[in-house]
N, CA, C and O of each residue as an XYZ file, in Angstrom:
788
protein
N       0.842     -1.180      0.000
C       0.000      0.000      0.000
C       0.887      1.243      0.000
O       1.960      0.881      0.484
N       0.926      2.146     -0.220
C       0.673      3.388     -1.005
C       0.531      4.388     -0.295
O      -0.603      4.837     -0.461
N       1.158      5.016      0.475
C       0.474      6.184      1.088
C       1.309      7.462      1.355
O       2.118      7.457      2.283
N       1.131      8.622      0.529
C       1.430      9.709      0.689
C       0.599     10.716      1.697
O      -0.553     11.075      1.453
N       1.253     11.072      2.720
C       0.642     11.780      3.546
C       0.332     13.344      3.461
O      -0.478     13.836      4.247
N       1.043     14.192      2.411
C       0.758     15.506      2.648
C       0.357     15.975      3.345
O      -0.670     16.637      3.194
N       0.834     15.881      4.181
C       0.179     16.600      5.896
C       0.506     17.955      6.252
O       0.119     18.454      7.309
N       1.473     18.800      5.079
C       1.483     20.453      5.177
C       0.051     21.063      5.481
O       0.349     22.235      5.712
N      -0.853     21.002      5.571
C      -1.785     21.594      6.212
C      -2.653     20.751      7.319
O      -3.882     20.823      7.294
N      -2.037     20.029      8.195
C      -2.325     19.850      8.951
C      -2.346     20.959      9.991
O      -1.360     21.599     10.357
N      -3.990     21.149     10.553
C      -4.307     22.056     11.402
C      -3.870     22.238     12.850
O      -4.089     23.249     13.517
N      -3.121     20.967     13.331
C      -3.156     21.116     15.379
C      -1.387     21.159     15.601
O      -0.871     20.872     16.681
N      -0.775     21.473     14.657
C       0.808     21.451     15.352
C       0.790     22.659     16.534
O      -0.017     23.589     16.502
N       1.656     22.515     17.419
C       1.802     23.156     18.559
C       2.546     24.156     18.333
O       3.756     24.026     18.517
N       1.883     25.702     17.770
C       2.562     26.537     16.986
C       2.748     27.623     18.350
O       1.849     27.867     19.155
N       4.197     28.222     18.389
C       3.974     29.669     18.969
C       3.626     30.350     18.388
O       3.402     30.324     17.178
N       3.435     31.510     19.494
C       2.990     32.891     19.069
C       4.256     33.680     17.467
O       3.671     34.126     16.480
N       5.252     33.700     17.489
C       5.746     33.716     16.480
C       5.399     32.693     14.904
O       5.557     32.989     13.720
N       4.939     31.578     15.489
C       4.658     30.715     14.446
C       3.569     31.842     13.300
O       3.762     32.204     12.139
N       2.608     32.085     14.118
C       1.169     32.982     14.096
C       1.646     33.879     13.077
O       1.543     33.937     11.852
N       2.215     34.578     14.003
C       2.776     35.624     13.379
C       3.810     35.677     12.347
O       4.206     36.797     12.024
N       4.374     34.522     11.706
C       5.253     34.380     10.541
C       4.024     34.232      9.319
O       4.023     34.765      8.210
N       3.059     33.381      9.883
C       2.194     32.995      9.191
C       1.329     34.136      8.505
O       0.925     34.113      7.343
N       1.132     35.088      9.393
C       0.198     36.045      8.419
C       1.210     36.706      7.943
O       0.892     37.893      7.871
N       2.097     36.555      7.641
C       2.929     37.839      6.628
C       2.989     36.844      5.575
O       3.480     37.377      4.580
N       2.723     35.722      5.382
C       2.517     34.921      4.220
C       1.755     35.318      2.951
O       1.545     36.519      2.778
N       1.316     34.419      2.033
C       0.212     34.685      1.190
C      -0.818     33.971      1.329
O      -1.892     34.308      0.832
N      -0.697     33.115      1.869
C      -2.145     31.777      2.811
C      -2.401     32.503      4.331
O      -2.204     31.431      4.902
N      -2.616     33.227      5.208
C      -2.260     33.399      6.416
C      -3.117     32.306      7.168
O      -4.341     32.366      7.054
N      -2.530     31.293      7.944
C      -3.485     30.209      8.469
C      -3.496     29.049      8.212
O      -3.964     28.102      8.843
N      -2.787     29.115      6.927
C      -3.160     27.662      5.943
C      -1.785     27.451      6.157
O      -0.976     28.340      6.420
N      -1.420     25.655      5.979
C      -0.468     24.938      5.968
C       0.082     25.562      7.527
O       1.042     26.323      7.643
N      -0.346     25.303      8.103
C       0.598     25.510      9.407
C       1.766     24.366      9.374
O       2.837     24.660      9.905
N       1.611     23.039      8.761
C       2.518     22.209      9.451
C       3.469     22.452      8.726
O       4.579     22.435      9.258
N       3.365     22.772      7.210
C       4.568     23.207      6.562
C       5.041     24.352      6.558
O       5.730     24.678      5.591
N       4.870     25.046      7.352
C       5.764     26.632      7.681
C       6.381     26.159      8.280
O       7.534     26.165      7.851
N       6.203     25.509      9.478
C       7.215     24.721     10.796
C       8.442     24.353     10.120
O       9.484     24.927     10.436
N       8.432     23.223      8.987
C       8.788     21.790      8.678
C       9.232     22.380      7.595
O      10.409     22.643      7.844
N       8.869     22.895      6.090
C       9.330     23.199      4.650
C      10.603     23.678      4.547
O      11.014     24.539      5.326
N      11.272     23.222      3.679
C      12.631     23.965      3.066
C      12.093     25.541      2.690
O      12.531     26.600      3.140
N      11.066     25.340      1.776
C      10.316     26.223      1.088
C      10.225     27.584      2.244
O      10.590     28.721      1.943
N       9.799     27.290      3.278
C       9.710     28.586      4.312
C      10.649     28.710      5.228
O      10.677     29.567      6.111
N      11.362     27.936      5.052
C      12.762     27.949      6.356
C      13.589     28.873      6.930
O      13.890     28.966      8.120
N      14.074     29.818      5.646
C      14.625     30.931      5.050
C      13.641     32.055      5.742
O      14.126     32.839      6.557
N      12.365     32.108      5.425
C      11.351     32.997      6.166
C      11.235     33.147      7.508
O      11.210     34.215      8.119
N      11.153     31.888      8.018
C      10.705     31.636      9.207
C      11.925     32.202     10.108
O      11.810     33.102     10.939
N      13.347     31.372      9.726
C      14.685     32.065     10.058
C      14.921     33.503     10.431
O      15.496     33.867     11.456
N      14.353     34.391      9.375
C      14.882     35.921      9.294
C      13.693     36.255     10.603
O      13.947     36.702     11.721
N      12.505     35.916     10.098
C      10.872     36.409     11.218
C      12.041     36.361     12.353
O      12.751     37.320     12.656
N      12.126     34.530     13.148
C      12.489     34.719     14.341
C      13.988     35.496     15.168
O      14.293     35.806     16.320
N      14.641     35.564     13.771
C      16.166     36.369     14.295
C      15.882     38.020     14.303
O      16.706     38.824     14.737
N      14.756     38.340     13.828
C      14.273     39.609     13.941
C      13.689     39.798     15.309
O      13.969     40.780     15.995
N      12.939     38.924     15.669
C      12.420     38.740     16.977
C      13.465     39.508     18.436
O      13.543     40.404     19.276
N      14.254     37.956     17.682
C      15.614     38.223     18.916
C      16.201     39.069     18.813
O      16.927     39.255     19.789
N      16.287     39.794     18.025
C      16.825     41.378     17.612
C      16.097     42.209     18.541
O      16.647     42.852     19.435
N      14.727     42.190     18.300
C      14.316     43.562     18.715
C      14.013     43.047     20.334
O      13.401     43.891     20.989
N      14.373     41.718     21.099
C      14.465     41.402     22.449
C      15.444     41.285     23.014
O      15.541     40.646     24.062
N      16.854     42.173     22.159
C      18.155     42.375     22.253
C      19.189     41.384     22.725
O      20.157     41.540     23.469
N      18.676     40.206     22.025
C      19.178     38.692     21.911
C      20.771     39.425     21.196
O      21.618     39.087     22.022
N      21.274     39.994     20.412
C      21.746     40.535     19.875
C      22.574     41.695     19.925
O      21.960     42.639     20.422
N      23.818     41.988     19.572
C      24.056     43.155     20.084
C      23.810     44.497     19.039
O      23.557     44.446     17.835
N      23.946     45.537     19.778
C      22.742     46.824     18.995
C      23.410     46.550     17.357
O      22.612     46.022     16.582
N      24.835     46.878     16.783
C      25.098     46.642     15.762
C      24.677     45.700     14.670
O      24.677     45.950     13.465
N      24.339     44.643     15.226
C      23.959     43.239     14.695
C      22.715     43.605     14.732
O      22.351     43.858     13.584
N      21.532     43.822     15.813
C      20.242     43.617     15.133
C      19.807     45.366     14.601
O      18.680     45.814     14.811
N      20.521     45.900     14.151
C      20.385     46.965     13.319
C      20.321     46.541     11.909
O      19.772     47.011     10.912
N      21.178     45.332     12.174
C      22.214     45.081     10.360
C      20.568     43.842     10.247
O      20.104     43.614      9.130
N      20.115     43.398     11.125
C      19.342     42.370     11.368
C      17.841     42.997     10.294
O      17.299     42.479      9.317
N      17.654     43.869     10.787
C      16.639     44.737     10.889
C      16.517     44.858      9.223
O      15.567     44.494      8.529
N      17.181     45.188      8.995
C      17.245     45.931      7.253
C      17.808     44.506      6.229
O      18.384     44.614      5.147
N      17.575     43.662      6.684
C      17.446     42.410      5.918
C      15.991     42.178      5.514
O      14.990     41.965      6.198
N      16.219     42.308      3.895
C      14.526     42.189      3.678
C      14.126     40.739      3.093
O      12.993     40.486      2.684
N      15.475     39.578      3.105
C      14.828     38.610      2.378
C      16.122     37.528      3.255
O      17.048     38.126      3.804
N      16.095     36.452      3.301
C      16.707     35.415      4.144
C      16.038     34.113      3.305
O      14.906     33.758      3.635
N      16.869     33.273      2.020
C      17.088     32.166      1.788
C      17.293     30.876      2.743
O      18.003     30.870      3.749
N      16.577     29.837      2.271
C      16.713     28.323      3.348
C      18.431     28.158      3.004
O      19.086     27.856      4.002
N      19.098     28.295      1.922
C      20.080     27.801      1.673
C      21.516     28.966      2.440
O      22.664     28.730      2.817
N      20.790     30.036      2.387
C      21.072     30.841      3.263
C      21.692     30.827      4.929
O      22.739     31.171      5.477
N      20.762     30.393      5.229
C      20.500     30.029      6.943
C      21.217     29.108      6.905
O      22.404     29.251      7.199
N      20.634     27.735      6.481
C      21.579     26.785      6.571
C      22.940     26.513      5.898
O      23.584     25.482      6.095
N      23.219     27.243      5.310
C      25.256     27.125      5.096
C      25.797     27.972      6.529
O      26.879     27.791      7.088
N      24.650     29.002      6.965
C      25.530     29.635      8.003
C      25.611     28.730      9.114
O      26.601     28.748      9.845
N      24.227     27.588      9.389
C      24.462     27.452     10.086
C      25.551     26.071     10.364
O      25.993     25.619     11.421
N      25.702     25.754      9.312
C      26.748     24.297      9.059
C      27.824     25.195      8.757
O      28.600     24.447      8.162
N      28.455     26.528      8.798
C      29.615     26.942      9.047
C      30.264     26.650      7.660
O      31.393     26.188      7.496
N      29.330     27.009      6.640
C      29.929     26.672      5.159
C      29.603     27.973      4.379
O      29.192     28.214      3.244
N      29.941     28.678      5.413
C      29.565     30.040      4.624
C      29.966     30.827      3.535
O      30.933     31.499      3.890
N      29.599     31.090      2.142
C      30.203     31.482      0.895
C      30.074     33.437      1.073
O      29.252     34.174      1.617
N      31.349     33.672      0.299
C      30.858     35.088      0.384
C      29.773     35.559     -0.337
O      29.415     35.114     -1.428
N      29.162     36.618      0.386
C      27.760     37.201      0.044
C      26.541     36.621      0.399
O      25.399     36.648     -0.060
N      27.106     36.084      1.350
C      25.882     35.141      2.473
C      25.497     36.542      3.343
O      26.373     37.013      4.068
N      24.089     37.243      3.255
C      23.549     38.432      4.309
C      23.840     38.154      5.662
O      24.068     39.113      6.400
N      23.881     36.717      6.228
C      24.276     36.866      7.238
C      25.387     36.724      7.853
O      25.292     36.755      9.080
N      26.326     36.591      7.456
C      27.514     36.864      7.409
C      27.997     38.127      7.358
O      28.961     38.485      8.035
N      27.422     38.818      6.627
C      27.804     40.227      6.173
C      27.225     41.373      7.400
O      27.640     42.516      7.591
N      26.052     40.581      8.191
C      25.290     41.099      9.102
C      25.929     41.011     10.584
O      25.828     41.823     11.504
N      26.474     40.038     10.547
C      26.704     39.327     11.789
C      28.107     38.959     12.326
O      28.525     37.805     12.426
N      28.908     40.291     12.721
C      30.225     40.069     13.299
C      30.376     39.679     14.314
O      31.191     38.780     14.517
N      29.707     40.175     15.206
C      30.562     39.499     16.725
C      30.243     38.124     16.870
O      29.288     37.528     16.371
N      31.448     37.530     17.856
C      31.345     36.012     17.827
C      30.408     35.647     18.889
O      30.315     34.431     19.055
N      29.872     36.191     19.458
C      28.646     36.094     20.431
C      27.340     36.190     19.591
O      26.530     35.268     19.687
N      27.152     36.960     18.994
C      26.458     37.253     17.810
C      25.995     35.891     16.925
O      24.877     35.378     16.964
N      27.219     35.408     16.065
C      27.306     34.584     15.183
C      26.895     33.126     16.059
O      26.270     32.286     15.411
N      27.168     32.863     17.246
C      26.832     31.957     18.256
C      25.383     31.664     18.271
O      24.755     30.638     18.011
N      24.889     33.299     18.789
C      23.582     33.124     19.314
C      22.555     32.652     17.893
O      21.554     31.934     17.885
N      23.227     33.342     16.785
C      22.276     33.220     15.157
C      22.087     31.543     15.251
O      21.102     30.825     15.426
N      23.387     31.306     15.067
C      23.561     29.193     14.680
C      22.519     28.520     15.594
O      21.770     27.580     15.329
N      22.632     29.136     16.590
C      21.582     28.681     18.415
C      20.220     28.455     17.386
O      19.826     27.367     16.966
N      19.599     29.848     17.095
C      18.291     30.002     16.840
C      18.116     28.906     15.662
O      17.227     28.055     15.633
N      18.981     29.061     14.840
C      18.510     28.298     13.400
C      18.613     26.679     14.042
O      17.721     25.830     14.047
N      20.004     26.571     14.569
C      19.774     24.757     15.569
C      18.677     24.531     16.482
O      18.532     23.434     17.021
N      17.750     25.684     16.724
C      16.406     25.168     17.399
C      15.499     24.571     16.194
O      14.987     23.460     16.056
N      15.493     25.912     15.243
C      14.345     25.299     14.670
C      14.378     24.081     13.327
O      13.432     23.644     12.672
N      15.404     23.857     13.264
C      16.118     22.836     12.645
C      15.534     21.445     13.444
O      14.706     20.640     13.016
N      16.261     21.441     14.771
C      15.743     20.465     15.775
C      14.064     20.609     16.032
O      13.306     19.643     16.128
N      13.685     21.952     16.116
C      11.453     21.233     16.293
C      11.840     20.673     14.854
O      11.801     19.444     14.906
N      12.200     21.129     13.582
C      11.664     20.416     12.823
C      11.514     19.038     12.615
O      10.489     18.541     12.151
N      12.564     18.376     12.965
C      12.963     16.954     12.835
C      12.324     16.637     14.088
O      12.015     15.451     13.964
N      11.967     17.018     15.182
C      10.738     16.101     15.875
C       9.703     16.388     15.149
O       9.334     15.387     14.534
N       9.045     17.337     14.934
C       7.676     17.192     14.002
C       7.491     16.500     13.219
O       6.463     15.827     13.143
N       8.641     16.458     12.229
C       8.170     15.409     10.990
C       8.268     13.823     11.789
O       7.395     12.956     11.829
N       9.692     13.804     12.408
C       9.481     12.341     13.158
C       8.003     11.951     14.315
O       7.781     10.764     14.554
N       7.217     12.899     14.862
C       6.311     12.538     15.316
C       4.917     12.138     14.139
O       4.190     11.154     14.275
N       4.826     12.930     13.273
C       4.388     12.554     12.310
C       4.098     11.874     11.526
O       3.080     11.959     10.839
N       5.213     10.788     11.446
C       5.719      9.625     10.461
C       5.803      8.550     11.636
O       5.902      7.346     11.401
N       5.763      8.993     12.697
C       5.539      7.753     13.940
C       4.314      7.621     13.912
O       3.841      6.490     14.026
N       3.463      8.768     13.750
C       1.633      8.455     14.093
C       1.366      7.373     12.603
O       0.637      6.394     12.769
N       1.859      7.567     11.484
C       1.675      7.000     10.695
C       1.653      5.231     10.295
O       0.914      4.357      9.841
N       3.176      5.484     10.887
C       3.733      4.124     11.368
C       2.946      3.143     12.133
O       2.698      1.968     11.862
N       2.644      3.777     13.025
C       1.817      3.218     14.384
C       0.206      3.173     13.750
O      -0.456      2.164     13.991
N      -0.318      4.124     13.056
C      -1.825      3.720     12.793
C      -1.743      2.753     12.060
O      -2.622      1.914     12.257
N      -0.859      2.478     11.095
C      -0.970      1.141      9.789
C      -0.854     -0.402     10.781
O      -1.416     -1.484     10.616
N       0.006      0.008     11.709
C       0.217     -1.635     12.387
C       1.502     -2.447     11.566
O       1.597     -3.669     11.676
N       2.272     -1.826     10.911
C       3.278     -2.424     10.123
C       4.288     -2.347     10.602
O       4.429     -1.566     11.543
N       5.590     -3.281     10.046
C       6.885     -2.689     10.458
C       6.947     -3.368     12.200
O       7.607     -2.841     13.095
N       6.286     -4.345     12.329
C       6.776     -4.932     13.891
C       7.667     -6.175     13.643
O       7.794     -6.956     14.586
N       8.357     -6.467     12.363
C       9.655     -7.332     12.522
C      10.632     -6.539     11.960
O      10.397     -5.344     11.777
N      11.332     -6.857     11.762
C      12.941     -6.492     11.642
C      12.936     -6.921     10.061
O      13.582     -6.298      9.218
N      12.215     -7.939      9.798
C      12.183     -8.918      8.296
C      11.544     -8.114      7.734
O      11.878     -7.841      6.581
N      10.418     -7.453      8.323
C       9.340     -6.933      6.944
C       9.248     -5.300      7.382
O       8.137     -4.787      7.512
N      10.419     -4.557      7.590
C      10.140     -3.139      7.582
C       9.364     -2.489      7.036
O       8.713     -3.301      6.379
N       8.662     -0.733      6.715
C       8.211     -0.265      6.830
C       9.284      0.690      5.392
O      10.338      1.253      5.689
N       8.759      0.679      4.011
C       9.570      1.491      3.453
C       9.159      2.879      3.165
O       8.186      3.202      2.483
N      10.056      3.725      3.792
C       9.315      4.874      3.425
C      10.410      5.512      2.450
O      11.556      5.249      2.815
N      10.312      6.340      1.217
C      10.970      7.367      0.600
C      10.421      8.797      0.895
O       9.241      9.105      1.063
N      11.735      9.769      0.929
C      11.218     10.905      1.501
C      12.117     11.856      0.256
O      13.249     11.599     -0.152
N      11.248     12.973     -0.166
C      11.546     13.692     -1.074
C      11.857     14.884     -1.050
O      11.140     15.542     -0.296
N      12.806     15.563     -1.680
C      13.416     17.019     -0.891
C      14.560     17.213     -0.476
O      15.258     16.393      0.121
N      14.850     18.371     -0.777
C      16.059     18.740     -0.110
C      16.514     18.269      1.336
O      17.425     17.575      1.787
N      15.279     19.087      1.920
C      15.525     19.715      3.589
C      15.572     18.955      4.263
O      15.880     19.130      5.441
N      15.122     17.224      3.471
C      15.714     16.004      4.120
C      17.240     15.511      4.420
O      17.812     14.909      5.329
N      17.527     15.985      3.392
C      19.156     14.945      2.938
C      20.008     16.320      2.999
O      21.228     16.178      3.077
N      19.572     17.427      2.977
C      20.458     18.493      3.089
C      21.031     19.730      4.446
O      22.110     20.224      4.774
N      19.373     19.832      4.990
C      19.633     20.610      6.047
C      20.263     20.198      7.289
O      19.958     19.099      7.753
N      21.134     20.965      7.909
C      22.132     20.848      8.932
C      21.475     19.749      9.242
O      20.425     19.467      8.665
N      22.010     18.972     10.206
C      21.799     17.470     11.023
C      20.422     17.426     11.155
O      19.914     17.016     12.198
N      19.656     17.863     10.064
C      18.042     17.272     10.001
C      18.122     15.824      9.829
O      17.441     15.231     10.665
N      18.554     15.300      9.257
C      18.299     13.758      8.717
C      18.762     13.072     10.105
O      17.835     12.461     10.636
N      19.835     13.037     10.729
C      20.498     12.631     11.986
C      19.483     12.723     12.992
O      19.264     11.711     13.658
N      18.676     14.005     13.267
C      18.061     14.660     14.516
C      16.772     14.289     14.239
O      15.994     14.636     15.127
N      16.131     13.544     13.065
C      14.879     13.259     13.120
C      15.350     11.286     13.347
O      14.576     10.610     14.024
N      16.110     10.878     12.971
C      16.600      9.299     12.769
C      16.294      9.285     14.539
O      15.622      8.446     15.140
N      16.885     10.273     15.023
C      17.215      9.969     16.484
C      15.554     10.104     17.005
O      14.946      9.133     17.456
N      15.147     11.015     16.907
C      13.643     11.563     17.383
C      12.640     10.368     17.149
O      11.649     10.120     17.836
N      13.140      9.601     15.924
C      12.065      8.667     15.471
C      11.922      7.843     16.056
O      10.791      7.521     16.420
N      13.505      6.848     16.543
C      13.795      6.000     17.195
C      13.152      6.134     18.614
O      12.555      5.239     19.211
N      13.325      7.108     18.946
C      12.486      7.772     20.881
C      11.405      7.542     20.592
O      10.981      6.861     21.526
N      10.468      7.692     19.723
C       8.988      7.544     19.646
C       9.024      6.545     19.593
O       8.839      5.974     20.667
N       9.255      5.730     18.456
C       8.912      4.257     18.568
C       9.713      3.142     19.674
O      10.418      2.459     18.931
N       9.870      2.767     20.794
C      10.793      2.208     21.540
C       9.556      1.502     22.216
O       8.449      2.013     22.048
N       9.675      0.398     22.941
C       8.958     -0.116     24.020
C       8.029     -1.434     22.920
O       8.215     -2.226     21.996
N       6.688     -0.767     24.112
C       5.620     -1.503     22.986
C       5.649     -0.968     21.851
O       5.771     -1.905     21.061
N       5.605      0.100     21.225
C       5.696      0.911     19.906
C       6.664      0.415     19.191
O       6.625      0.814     18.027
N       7.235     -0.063     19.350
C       9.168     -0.532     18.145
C       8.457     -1.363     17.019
O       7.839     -2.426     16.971
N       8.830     -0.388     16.142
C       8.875     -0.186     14.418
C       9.678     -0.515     14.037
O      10.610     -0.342     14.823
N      10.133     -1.233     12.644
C      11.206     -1.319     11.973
C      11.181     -0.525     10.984
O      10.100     -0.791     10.458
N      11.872      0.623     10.123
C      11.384      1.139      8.993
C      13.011      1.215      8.360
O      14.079      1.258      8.971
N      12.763      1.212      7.093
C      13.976      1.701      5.496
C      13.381      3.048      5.206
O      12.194      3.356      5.102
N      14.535      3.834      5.090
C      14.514      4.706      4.232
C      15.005      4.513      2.702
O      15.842      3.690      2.332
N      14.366      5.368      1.950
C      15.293      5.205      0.372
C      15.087      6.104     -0.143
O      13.897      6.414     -0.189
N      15.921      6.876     -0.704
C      15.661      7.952     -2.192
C      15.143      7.644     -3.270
O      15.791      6.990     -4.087
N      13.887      8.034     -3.514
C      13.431      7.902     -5.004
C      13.206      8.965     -5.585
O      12.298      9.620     -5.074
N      13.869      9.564     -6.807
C      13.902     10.624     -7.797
C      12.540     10.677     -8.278
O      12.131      9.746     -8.971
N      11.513     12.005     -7.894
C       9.945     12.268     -8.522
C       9.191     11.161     -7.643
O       8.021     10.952     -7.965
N       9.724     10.414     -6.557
C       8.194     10.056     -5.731
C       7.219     10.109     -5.969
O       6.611      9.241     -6.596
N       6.661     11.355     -5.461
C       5.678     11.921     -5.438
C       4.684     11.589     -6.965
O       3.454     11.599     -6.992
N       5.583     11.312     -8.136
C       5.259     11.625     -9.583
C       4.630     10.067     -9.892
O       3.640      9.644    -10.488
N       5.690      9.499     -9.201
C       6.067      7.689     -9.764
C       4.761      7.335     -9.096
O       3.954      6.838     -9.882
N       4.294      7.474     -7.714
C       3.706      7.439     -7.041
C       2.250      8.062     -7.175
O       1.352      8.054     -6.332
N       2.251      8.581     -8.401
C       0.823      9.362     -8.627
C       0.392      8.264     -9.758
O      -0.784      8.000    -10.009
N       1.480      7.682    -10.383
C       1.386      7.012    -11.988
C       0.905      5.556    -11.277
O       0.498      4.595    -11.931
N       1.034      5.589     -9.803
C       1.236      4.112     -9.640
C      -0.400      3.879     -9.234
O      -1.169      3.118     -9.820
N      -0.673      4.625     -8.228
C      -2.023      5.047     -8.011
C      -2.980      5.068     -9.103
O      -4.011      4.397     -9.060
N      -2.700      5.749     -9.992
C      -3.554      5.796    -11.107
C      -3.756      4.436    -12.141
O      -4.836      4.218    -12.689
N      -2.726      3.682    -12.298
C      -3.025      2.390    -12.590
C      -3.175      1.414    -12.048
O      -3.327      0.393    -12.720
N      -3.187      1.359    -10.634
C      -3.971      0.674     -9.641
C      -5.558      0.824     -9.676
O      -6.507      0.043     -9.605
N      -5.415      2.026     -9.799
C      -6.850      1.772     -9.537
C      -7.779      2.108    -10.663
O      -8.991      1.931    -10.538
């Protein structure tokens, strides 16, 4: 069986008050809550919203969230080279962000929300796991392919959700699951559906 979850608009994730508020400066305001959290696609957004935050709650020192301030756009690929310390020149935040207290506290914020992300999606893919009833030997795992960058690319996302997943499922709950890369999933997976049924 077959099952793509698209769960970006899932309505009950446990959003802060910043979540809210990233959300209506959107073009959906409300919609897809789970993928503002979780998306490559908004990562970059969500990033600049909350380092603006900490700016103006002087997380920051005055120079830095001045330079903070007048940033009008913040890339996922962005955030995350700064925050894996692979920083190319003409990265804004780099250019923003001198002091080494500074550059500390930035990596901090983006390694939080890096880390909710990879529990969210791993709680997610545990409820999944767990409603099907599959995946309780070791012989007949649970294959899932996952598509995207922000899987295989963003800082220790892939590591920090492997780990998160494993915590959920332990005890009575212990799952066996494979991961695998498949190029167009989503596509192969629409073609497959459709001649199934």
């Amino acid at each position: 069986q077959i099952i793509n979850i698209e769960s970006g608009d899932f309505r009950k994730p446990p959003q802060t008050d910043l979540d809210i508020l990233f959300s209506n400066t959107t073009t959906d305001p409300g919609s897809y809550k789970f993928e503002k959290m979780i998306s490559g696609g908004y990562f970059g957004g969500l990033t600049l919203f909350v380092l603006k935050a900490a700016a103006a709650e002087g997380v920051f020192s005055d120079q830095t969230a001045l330079e903070i301030s007048k940033i009008a756009e913040l890339s996922s690929e962005e955030a995350n080279s700064y925050v894996a310390r692979q920083v190319a020149k003409g990265n804004i935040l780099l250019e923003s962000i001198r002091e080494c207290n500074d550059a500390d506290s930035c990596r901090h914020i983006i390694e939080v929300l890096i880390d909710r992300a990879a529990k969210l999606v791993a709680g997610s893919l545990s409820a999944v796991i767990l409603k099907c009833g599959k995946g309780k030997s070791p012989e007949k795992p649970i294959l899932i392919t996952v598509e995207g960058t922000t899987f295989y690319r963003l800082h220790n996302f892939r590591s920090l959700f492997e780990i998160y997943l494993n915590e959920y499922l332990t005890g009575d709950r212990k799952r066996y699951a494979e991961f695998t890369e498949v190029a167009h999933s989503s596509l192969i997976g629409a073609a497959l559906a459709a001649l199934i049924d």
